[in-house]
PDB file of N, CA, C and O in Angstrom:
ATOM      1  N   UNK A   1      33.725  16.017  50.449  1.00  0.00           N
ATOM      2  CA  UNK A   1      32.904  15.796  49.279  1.00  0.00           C
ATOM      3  C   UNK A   1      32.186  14.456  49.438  1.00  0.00           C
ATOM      4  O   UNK A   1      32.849  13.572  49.980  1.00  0.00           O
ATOM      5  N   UNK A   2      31.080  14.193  49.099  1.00  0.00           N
ATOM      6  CA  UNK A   2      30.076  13.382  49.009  1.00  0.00           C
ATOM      7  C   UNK A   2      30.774  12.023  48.355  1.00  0.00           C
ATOM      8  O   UNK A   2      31.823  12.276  47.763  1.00  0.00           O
ATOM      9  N   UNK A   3      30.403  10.720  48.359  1.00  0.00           N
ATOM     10  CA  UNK A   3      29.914   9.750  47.585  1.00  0.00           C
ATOM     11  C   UNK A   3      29.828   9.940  46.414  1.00  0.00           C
ATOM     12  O   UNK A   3      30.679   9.821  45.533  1.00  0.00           O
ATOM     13  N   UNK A   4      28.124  10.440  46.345  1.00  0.00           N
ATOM     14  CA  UNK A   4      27.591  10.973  45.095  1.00  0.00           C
ATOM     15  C   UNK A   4      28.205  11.920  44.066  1.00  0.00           C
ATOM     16  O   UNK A   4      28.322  11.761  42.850  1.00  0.00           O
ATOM     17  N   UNK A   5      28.629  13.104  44.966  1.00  0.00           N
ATOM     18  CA  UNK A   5      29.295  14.063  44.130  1.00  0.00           C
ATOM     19  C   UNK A   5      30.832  13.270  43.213  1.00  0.00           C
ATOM     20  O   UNK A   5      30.959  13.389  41.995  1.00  0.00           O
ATOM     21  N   UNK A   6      31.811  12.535  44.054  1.00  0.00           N
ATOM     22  CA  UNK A   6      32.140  11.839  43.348  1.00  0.00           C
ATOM     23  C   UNK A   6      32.507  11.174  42.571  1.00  0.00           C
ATOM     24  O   UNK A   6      33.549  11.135  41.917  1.00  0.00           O
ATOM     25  N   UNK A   7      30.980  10.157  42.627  1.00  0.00           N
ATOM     26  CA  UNK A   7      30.211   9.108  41.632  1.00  0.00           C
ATOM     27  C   UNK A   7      30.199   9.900  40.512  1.00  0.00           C
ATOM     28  O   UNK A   7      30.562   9.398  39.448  1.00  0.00           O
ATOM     29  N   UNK A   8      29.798  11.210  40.560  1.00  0.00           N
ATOM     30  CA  UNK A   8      29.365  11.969  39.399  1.00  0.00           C
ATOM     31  C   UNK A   8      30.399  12.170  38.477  1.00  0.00           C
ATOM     32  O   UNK A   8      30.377  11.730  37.328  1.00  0.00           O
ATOM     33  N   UNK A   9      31.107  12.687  38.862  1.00  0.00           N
ATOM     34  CA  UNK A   9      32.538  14.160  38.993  1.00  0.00           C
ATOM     35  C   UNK A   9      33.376  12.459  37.857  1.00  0.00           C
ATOM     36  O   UNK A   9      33.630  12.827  36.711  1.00  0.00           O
ATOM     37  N   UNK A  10      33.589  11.540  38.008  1.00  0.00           N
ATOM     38  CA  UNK A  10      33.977  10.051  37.612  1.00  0.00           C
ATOM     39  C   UNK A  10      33.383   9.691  36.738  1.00  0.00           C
ATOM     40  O   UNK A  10      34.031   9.326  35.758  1.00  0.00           O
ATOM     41  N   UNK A  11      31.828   9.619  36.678  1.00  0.00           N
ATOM     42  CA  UNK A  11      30.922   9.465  35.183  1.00  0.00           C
ATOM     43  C   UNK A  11      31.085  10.153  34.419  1.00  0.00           C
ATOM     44  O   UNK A  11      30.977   9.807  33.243  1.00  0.00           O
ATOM     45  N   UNK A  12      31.431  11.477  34.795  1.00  0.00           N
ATOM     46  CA  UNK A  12      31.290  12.805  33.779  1.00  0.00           C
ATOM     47  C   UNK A  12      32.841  12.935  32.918  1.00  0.00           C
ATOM     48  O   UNK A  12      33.060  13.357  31.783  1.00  0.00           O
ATOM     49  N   UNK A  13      33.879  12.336  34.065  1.00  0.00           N
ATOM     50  CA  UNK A  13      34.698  12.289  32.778  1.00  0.00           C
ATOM     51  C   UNK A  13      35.214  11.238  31.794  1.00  0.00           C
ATOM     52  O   UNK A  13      35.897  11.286  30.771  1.00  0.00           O
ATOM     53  N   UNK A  14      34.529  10.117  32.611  1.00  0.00           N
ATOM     54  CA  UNK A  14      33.968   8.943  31.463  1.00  0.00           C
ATOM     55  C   UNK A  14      33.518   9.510  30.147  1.00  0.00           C
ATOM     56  O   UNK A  14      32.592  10.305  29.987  1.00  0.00           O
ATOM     57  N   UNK A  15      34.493   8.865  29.000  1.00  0.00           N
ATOM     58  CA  UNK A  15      33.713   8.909  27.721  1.00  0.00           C
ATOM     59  C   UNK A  15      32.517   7.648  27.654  1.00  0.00           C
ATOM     60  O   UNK A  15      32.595   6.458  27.960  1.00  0.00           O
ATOM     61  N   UNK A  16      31.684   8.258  27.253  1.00  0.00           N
ATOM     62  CA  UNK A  16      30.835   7.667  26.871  1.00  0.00           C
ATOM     63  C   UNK A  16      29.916   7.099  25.768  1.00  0.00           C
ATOM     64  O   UNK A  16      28.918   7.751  25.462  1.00  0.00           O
ATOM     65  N   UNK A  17      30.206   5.822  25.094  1.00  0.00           N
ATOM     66  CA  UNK A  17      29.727   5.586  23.566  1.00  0.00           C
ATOM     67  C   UNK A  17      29.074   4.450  23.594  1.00  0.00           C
ATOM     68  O   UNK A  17      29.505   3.387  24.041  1.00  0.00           O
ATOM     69  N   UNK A  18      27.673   4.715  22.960  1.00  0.00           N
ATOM     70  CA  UNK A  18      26.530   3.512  22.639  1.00  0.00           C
ATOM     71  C   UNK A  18      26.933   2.976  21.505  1.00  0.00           C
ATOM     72  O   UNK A  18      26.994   3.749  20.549  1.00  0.00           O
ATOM     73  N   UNK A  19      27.284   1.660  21.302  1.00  0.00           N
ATOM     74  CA  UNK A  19      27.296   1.323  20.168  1.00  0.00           C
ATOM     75  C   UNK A  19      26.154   0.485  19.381  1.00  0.00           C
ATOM     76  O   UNK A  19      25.915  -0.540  20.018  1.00  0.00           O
ATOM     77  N   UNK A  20      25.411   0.579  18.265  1.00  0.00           N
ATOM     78  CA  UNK A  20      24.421  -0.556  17.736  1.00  0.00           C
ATOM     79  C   UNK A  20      23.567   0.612  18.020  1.00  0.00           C
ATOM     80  O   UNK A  20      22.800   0.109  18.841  1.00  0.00           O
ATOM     81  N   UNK A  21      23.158   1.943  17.876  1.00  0.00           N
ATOM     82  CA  UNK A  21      22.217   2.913  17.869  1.00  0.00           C
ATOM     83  C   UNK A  21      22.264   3.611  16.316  1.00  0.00           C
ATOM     84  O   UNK A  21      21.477   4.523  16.065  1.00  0.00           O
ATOM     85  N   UNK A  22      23.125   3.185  15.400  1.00  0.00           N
ATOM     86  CA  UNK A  22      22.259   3.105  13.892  1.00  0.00           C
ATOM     87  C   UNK A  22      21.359   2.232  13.598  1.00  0.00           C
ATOM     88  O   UNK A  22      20.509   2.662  12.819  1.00  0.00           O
ATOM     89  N   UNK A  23      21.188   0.816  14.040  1.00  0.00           N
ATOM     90  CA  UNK A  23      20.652  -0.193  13.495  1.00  0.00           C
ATOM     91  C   UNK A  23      19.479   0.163  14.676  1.00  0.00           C
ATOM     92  O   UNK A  23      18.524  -0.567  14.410  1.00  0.00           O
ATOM     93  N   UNK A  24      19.217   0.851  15.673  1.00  0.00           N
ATOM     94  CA  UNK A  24      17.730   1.050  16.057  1.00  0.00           C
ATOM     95  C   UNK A  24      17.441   2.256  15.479  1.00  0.00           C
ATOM     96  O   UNK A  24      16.322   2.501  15.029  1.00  0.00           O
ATOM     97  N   UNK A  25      18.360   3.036  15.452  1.00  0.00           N
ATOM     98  CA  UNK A  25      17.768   4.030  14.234  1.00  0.00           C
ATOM     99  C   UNK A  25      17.128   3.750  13.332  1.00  0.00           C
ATOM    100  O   UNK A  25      15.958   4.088  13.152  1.00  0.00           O
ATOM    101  N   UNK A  26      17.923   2.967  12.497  1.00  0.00           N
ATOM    102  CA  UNK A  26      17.140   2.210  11.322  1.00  0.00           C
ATOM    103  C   UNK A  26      15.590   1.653  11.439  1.00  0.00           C
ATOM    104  O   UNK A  26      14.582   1.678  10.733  1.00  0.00           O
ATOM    105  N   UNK A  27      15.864   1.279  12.372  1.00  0.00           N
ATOM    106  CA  UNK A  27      14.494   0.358  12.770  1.00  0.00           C
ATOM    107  C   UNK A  27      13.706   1.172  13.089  1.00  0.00           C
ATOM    108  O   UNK A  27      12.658   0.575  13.334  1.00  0.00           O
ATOM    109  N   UNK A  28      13.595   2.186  13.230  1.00  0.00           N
ATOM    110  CA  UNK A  28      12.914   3.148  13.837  1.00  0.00           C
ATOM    111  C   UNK A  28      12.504   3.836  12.452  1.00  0.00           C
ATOM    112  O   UNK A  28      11.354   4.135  12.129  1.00  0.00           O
ATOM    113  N   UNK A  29      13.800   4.050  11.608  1.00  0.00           N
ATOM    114  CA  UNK A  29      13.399   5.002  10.087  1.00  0.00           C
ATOM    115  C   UNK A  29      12.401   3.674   8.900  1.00  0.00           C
ATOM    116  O   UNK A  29      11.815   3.842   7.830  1.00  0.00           O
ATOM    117  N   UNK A  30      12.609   2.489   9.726  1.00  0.00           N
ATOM    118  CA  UNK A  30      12.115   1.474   8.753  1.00  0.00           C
ATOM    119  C   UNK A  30      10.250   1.352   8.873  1.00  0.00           C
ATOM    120  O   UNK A  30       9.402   1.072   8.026  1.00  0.00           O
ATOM    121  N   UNK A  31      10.164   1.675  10.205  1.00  0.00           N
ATOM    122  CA  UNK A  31       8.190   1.928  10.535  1.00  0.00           C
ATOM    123  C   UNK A  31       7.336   2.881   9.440  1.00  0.00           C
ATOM    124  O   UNK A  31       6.336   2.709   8.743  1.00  0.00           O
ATOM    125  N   UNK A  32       8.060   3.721   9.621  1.00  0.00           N
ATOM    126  CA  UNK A  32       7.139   4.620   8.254  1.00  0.00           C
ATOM    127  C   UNK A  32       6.942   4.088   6.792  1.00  0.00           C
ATOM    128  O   UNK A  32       5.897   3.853   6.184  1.00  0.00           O
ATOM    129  N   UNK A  33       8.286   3.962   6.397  1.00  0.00           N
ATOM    130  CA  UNK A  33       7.725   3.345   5.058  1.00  0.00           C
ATOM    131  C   UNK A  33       7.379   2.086   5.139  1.00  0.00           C
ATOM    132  O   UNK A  33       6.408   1.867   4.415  1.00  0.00           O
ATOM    133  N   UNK A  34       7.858   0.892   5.869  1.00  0.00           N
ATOM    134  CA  UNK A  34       6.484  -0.149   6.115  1.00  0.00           C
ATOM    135  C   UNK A  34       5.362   0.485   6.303  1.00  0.00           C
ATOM    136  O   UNK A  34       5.026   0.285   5.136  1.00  0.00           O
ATOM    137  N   UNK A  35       4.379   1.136   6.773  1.00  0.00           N
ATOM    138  CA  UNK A  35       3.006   1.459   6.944  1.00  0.00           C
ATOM    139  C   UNK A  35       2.704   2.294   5.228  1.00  0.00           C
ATOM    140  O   UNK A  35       1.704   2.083   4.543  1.00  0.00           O
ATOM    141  N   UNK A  36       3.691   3.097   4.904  1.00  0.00           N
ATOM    142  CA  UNK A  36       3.513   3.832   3.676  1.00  0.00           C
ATOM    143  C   UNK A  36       2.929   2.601   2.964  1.00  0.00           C
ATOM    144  O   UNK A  36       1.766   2.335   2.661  1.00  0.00           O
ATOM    145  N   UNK A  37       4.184   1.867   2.770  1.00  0.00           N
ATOM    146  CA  UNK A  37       3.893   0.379   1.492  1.00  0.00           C
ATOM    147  C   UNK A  37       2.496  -0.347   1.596  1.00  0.00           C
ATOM    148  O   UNK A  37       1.903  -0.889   0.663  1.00  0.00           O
ATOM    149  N   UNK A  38       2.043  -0.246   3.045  1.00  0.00           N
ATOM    150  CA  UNK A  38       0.918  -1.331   3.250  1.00  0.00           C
ATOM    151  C   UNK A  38      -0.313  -0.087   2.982  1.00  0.00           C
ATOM    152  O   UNK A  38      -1.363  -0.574   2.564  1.00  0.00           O
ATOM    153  N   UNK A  39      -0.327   0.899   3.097  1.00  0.00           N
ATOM    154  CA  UNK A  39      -1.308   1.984   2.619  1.00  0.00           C
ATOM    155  C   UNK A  39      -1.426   2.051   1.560  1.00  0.00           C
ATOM    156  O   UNK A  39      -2.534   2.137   1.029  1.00  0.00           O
ATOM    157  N   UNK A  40      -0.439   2.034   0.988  1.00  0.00           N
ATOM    158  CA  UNK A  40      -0.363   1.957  -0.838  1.00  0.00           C
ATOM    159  C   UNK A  40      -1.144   0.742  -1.076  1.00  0.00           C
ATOM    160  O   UNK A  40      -2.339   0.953  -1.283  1.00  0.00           O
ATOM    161  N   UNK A  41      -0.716  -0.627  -1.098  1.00  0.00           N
ATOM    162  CA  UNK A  41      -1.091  -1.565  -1.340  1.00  0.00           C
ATOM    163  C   UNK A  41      -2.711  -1.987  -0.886  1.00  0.00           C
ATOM    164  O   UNK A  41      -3.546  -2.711  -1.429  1.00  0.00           O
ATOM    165  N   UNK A  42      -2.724  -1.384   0.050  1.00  0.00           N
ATOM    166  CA  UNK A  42      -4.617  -1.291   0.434  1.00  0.00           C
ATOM    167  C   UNK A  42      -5.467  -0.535  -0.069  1.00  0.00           C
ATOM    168  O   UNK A  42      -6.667  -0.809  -0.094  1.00  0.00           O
ATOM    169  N   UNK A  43      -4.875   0.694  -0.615  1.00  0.00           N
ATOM    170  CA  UNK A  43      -5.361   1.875  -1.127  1.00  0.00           C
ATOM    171  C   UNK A  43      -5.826   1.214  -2.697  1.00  0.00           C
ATOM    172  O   UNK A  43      -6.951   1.253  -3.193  1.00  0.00           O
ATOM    173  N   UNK A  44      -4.642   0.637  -3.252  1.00  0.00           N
ATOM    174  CA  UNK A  44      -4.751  -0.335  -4.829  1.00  0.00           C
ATOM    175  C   UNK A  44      -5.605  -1.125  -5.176  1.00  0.00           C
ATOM    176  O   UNK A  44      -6.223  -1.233  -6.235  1.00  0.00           O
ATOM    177  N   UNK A  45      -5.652  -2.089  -3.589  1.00  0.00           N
ATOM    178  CA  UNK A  45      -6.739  -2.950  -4.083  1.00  0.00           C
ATOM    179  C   UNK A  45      -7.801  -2.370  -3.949  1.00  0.00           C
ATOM    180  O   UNK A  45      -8.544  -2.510  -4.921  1.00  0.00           O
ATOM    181  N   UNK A  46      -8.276  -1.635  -2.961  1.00  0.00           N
ATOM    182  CA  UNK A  46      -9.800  -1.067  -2.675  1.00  0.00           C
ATOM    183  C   UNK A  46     -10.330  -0.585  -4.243  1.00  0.00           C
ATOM    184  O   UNK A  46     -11.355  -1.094  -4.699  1.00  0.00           O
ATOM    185  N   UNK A  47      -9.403   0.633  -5.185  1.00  0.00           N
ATOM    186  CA  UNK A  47      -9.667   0.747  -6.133  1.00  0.00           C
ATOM    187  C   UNK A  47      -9.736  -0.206  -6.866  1.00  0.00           C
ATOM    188  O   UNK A  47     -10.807  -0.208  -7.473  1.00  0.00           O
ATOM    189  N   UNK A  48      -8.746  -1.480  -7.234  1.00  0.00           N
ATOM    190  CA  UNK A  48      -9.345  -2.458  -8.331  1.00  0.00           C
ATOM    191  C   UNK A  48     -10.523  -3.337  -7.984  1.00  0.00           C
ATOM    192  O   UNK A  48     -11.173  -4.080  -8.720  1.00  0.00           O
ATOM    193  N   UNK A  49     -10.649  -3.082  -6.682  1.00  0.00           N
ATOM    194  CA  UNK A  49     -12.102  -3.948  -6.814  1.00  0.00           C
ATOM    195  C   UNK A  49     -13.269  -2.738  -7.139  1.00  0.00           C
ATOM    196  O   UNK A  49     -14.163  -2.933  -7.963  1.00  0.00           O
ATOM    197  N   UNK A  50     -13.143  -1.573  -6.442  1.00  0.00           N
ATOM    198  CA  UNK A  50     -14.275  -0.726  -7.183  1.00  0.00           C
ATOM    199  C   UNK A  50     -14.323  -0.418  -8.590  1.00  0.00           C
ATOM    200  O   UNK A  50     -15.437  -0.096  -9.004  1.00  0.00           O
ATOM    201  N   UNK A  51     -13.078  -0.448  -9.686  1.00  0.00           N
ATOM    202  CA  UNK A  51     -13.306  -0.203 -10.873  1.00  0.00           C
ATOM    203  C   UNK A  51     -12.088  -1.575 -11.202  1.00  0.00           C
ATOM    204  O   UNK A  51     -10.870  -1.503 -11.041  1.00  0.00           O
ATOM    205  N   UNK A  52     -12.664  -2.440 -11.561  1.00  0.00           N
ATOM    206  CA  UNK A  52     -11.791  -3.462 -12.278  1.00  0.00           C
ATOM    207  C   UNK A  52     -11.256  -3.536 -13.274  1.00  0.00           C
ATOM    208  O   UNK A  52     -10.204  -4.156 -13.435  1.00  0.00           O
ATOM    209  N   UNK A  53     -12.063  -2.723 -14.436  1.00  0.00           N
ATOM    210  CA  UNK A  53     -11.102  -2.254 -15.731  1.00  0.00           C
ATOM    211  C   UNK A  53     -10.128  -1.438 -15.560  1.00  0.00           C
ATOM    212  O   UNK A  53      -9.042  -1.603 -16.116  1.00  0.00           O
ATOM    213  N   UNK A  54     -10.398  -0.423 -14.744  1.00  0.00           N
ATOM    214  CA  UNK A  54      -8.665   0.281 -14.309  1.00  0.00           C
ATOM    215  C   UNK A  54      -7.666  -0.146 -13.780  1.00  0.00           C
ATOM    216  O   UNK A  54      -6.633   0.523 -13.809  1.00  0.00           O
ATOM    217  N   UNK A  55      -7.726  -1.544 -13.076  1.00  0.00           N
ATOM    218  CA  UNK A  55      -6.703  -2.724 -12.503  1.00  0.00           C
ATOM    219  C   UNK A  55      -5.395  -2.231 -13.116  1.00  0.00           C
ATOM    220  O   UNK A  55      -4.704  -1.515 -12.390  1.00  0.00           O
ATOM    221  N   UNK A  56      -4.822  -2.589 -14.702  1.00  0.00           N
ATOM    222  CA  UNK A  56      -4.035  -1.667 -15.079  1.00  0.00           C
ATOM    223  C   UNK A  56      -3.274  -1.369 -14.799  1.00  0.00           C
ATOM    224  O   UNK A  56      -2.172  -1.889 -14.624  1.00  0.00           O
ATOM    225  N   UNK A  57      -3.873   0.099 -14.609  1.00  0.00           N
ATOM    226  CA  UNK A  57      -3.290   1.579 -14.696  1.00  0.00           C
ATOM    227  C   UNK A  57      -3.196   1.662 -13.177  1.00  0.00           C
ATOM    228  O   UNK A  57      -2.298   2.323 -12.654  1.00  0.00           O
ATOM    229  N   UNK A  58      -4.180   0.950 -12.399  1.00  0.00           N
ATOM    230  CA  UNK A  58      -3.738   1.241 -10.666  1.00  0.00           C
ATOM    231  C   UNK A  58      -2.485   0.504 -10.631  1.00  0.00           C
ATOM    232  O   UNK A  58      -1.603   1.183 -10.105  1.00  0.00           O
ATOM    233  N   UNK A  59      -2.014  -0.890 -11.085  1.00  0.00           N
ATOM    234  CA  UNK A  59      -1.552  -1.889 -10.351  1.00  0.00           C
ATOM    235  C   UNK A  59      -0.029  -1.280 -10.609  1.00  0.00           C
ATOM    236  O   UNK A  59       0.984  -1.783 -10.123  1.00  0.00           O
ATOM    237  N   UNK A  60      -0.058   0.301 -11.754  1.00  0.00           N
ATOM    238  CA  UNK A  60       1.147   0.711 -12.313  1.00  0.00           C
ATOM    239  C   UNK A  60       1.691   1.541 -11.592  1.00  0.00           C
ATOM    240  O   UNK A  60       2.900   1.772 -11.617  1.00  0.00           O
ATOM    241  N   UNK A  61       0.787   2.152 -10.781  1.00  0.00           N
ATOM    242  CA  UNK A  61       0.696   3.476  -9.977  1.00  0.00           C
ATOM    243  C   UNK A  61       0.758   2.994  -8.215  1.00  0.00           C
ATOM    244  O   UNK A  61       1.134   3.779  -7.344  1.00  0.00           O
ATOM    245  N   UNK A  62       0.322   1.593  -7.939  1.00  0.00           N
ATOM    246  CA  UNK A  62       0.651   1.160  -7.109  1.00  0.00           C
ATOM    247  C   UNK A  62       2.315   0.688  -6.889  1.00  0.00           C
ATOM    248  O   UNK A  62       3.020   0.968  -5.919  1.00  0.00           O
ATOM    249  N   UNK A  63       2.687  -0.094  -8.076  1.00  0.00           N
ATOM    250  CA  UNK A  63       4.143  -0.323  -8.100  1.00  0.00           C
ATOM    251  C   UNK A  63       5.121   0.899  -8.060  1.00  0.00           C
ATOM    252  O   UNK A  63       6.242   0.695  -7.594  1.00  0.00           O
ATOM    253  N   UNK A  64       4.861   1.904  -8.419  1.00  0.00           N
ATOM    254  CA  UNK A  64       5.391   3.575  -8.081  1.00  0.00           C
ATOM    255  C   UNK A  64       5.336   3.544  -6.820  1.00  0.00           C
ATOM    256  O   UNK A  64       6.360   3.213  -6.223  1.00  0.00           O
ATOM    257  N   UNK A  65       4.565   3.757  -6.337  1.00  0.00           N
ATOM    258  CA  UNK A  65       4.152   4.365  -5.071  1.00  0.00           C
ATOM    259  C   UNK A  65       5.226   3.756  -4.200  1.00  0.00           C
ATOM    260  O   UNK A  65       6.173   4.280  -3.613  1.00  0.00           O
ATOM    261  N   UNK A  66       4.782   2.400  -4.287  1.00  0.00           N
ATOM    262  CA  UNK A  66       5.669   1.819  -3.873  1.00  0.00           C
ATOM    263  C   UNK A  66       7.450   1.813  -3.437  1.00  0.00           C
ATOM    264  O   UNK A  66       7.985   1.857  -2.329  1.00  0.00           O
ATOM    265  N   UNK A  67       8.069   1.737  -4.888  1.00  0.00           N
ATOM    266  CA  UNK A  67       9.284   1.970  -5.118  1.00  0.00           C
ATOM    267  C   UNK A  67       9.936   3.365  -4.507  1.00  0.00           C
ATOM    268  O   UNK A  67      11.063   3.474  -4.023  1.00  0.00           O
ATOM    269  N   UNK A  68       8.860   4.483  -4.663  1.00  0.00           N
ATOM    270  CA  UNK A  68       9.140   5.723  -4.447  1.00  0.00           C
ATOM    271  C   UNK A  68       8.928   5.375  -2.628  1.00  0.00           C
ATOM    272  O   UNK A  68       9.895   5.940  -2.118  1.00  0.00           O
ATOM    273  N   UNK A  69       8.401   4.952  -1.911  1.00  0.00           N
ATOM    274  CA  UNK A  69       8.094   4.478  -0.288  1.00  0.00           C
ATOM    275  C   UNK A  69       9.403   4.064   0.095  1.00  0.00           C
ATOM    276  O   UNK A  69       9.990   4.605   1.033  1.00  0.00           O
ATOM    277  N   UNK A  70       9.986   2.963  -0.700  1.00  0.00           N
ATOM    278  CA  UNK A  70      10.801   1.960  -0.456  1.00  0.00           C
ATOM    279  C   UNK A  70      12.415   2.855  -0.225  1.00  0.00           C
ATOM    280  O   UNK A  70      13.378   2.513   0.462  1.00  0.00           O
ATOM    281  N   UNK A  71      12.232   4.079  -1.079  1.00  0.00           N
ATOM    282  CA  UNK A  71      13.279   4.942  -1.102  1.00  0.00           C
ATOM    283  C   UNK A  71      13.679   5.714   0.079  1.00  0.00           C
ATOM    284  O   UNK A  71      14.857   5.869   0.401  1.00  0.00           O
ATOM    285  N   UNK A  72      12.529   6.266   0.813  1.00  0.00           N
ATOM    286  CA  UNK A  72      12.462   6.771   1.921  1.00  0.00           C
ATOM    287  C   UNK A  72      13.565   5.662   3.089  1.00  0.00           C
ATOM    288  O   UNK A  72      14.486   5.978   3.842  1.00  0.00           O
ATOM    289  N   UNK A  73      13.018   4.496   2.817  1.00  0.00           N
ATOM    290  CA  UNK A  73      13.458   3.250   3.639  1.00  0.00           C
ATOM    291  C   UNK A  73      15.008   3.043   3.343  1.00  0.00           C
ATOM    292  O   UNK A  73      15.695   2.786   4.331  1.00  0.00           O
ATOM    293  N   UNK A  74      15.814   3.144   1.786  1.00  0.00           N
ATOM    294  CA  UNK A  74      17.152   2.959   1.676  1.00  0.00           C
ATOM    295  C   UNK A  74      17.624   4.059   2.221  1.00  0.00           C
ATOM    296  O   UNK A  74      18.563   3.851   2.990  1.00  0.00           O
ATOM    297  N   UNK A  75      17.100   5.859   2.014  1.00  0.00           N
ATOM    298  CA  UNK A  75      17.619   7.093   2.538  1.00  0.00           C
ATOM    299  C   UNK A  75      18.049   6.557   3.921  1.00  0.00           C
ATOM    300  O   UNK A  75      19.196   6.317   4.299  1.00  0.00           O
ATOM    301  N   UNK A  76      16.853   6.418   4.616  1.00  0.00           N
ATOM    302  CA  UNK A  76      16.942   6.089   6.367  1.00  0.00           C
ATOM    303  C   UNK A  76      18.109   4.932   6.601  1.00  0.00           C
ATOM    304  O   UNK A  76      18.522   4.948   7.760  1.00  0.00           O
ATOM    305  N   UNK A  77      18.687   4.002   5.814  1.00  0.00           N
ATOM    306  CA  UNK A  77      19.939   3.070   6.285  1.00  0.00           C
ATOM    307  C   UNK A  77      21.110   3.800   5.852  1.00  0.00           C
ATOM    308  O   UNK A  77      22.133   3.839   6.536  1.00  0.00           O
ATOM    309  N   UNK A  78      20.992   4.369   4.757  1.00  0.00           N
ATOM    310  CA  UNK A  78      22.347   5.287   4.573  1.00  0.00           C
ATOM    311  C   UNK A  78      22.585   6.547   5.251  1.00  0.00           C
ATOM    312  O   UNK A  78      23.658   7.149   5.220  1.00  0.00           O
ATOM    313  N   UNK A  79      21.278   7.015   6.020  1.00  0.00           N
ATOM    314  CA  UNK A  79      21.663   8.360   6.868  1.00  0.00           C
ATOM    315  C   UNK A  79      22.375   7.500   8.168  1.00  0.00           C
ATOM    316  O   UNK A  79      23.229   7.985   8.911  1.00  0.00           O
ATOM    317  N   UNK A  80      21.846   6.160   8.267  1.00  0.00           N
ATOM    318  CA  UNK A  80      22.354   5.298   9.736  1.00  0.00           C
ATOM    319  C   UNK A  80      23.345   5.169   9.478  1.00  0.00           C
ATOM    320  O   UNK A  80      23.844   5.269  10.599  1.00  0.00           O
ATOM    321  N   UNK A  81      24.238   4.987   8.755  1.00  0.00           N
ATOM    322  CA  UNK A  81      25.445   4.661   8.206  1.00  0.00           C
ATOM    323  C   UNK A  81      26.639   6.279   8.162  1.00  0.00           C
ATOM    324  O   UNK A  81      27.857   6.267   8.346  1.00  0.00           O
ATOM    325  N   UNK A  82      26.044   7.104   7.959  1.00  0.00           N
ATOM    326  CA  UNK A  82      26.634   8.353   7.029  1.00  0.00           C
ATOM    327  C   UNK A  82      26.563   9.242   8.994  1.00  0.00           C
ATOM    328  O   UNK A  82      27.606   9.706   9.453  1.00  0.00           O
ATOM    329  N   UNK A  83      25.691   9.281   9.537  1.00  0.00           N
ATOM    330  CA  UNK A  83      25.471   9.616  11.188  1.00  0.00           C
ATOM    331  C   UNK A  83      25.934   8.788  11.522  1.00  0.00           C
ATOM    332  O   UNK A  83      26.031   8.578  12.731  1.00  0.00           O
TER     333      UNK A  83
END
């Protein structure tokens, strides 16, 4: 038998465990809703500067948007946690 074969036959019955692959998970589930939040927030202002009396009612609907984004972001640390 080979070297290689082996090398292999030895890795393979190695257990094998990554540890610290929730927290790049995370980081990984954390990109989307960062870009969500900053879409929202660009999307808000563009409207209060085109209609400034609705400032408002956007800046209410922006803070939603928001919160509801931000949720996506706590789901994704507790699925890292719960996986």
């Amino acid at each position: 038998m080979s070297v290689a074969l082996q090398a292999v036959e030895v890795l393979a019955q190695e257990e094998t465990t990554f540890s610290g692959l929730g927290a790049v998970g995370y980081g990984l589930a954390a990109i989307g809703p960062g870009i969500g939040v900053g879409i929202v927030v660009g999307k808000a202002i563009e409207g209060m500067v085109r209609q400034p009396e609705m400032a408002g009612q956007v800046r209410t609907t922006m803070f939603l948007g928001i919160a509801f984004t931000e949720a996506l972001a706590l789901i994704g640390l507790v699925a890292g946690f719960i996986f």
